[in-house]
C-alpha angles and dihedrals in degrees: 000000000000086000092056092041087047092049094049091044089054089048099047087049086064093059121098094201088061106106123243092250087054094049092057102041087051089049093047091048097047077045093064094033099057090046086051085055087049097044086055109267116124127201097205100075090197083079087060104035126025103194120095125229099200122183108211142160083269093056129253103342125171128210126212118210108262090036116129097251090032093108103039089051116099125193119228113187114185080060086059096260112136149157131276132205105201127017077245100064088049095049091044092048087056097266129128140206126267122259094218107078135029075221088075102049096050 
């Protein structure tokens, strides 16, 4: 979601109609957001957690990496999809593992 917001910022600070204020309040923001990247904290959670919390039509599922649907899963946030760091974590926030590999009910 920070890489969406970050991509936007950059193009709007290319516009001439944005306004002088805007300008400075996108550039402060991508500002913060870049030195919270440096200090350690990453806004791609996948860099942090490797297992993947997936909605689908079949409920809350997570993927393991290695499962058989691991790589072709992708994880949209803002739709309540995350990340998740233990198999643990995903089964105590409600999610269960796939069906499709032995990899994912270990």
């Amino acid at each position: 979601m920070h890489q969406i917001f970050l991509r936007t910022a950059a193009k709007l600070l290319n516009f001439d109609f944005v306004h002088a204020e805007q300008q400075q309040v996108l550039a402060s923001l991508k500002g913060r957001l870049q030195q919270s990247k440096e200090e350690g904290f990453s806004t791609d959670q996948s860099s942090k957690c490797a297992i993947k919390g997936n909605i689908s039509s079949y409920g809350k599922i997570y993927h393991v990496p290695g499962s058989n649907a691991y790589e072709s899963v992708r994880i949209n946030v803002s739709s309540g999809e995350r990340w998740f760091c233990s198999r643990e974590e995903a089964e105590q926030a409600g999610w269960r593992a796939s069906m499709g590999s032995s990899l994912d009910k270990k």
